[in-house]
Every structure is written in structure tokens, then in C-alpha cells.
C-alpha positions as CSV (number, residue, x, y, z in Angstrom):
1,X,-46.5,-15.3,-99.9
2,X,-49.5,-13.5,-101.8
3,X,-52.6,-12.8,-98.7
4,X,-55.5,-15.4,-100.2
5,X,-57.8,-13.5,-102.8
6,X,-61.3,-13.0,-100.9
7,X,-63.2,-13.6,-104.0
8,X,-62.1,-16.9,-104.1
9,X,-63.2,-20.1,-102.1
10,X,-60.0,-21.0,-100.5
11,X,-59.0,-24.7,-100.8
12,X,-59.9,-27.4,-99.8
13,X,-63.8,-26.3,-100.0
14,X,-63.0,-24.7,-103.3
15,X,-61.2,-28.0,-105.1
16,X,-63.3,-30.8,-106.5
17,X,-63.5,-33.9,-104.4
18,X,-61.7,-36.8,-105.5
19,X,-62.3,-40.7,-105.4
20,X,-60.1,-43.7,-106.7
21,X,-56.2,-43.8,-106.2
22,X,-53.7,-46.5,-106.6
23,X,-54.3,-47.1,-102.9
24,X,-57.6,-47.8,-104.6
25,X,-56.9,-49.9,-107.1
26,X,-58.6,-47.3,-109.4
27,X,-58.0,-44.1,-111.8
28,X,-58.4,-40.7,-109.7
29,X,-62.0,-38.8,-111.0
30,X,-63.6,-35.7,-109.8
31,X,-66.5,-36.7,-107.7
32,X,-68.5,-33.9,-106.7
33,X,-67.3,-30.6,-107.9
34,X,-68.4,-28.1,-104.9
35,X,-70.9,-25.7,-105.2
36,X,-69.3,-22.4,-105.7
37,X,-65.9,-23.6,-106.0
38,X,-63.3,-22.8,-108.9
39,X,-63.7,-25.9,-110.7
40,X,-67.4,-25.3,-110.6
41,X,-67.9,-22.1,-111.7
42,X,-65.0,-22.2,-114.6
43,X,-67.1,-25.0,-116.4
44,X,-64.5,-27.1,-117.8
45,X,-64.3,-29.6,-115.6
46,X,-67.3,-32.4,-115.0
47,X,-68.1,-34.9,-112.4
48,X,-66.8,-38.0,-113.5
49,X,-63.9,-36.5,-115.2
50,X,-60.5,-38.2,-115.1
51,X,-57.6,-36.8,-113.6
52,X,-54.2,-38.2,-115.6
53,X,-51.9,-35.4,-113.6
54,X,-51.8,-32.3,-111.5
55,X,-49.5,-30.0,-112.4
56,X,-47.6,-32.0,-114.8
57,X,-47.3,-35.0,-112.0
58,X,-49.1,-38.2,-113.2
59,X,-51.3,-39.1,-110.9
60,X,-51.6,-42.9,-112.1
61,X,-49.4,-44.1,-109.4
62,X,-50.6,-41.5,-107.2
63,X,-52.6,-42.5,-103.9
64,X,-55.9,-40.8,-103.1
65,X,-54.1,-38.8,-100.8
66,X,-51.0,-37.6,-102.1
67,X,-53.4,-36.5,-105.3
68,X,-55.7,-34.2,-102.6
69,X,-52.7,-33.2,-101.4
70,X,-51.9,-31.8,-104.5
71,X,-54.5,-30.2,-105.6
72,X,-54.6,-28.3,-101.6
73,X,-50.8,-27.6,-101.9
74,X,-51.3,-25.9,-105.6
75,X,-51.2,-22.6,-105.0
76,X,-53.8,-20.4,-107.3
77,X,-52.8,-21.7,-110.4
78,X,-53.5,-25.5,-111.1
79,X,-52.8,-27.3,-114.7
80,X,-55.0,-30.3,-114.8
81,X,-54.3,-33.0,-117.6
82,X,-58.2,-34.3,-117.9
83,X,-59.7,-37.2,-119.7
84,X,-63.4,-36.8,-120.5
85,X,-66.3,-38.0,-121.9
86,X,-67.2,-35.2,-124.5
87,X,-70.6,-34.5,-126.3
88,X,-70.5,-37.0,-129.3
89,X,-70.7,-35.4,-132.9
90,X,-73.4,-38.0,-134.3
């Protein structure tokens, strides 16, 4: 296993925070992207943002823990599948 890279947040401080969950009764969203933190500083991801799958697993059936779990359990390469609510064009 590769030693962490120190010029990186580690996770879980450097993943967003998550709410919702089929535990839930609700979609999985980013709720707070942390301060300093990949998801921040690579600007393509949003609060509010939904979360459709994490590394190719869907995460509508997901609860809000196995979806953390996840994202902490990733490695240092996540694929997110997002739905967002983009700039409109009128």
C-alpha cells in the first residue's frame, strides 16, 4: 500500500459530508464540502449536489452509511456520477 500523500487532506476530513440515504428515505447530496478538502479545492463538485454512485456503485439503495463508507474506503482516486443544478443558459 502507497504511504498517504502529505499534500493531501486524508479522508474522512478531506471528503464532502453527506446527508440523505435510503435509511433516510432520501437521495444522498453533498452537504458541506470541507474547507481545504479535495472536493473543495477541485471545484467541480457543489453543496447540494447529488450523488447517483461512487465508483460505479449506485448509491440509490445505498444507506447513509454504507455511501460514507465508500467514499473513506476509495482509495485516492474516486469516480463520482453527480447530478447538478447547473448555471441556466437564458
Amino acid at each position: 500500500m502507497a504511504p498517504p500523500n502529505p499534500n493531501l487532506p486524508l479522508l474522512p476530513p478531506s471528503s464532502p459530508a453527506l446527508t440523505g440515504g435510503a435509511d433516510r428515505g432520501c437521495p444522498i447530496f453533498i452537504e458541506v464540502l470541507r474547507p481545504g478538502g479535495v472536493a473543495e479545492r477541485t471545484e467541480a463538485l457543489q453543496e447540494g449536489d447529488q450523488i447517483l454512485a461512487i465508483n460505479g456503485t449506485p448509491t440509490d439503495h445505498l444507506t447513509h452509511q454504507e455511501a460514507a463508507s465508500l467514499l473513506q474506503t476509495a482509495g485516492s482516486v474516486i469516480n463520482l456520477e453527480i447530478a447538478f443544478d447547473g448555471p441556466s443558459d437564458g
